[in-house]
Steps between C-alpha positions, in 0.01 A plus 500: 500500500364237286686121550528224191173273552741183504709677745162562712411101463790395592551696813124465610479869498166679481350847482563631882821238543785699690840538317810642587686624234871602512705688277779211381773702229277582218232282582248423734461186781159423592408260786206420683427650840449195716193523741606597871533192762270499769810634700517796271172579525499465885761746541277740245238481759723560776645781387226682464417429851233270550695213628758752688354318776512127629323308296128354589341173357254752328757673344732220387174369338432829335853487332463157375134634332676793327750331344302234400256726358818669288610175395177429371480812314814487364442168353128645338706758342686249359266279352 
């Protein structure tokens, strides 16, 4: 799907930027996909069972590195 350029400079949206897009009558709503919260993506990583346990300072400092290391890449991608 191809987006107006204006529409794209407006919205800061970039090759690789998530959208949601939702059927709306005969049209179409578009909207941004915000970035998880660090909450968000500590429940990712719990649920897949690698902080199932209590958590260490190793692994609370592992957490903060991964999502800092997303947010960081997220904001590359960006430009």
């Amino acid at each position: 799907m191809e987006l107006p350029k204006e529409f794209c400079k407006r919205k800061h949206i970039k090759p690789g930027t998530s959208l949601r897009v939702t059927e709306v009558g005969d049209g179409l709503y578009v909207a941004l996909v915000p970035e998880p919260t660090e909450k968000e993506l500590k429940e990712v990583i719990a649920a897949a069972g690698s902080l199932a346990r209590p958590q260490t300072q190793e692994d609370e400092e592992t957490v903060r590195q991964v999502i800092t290391e997303y947010r960081t890449e997220k904001r590359r991608k960006r430009g």
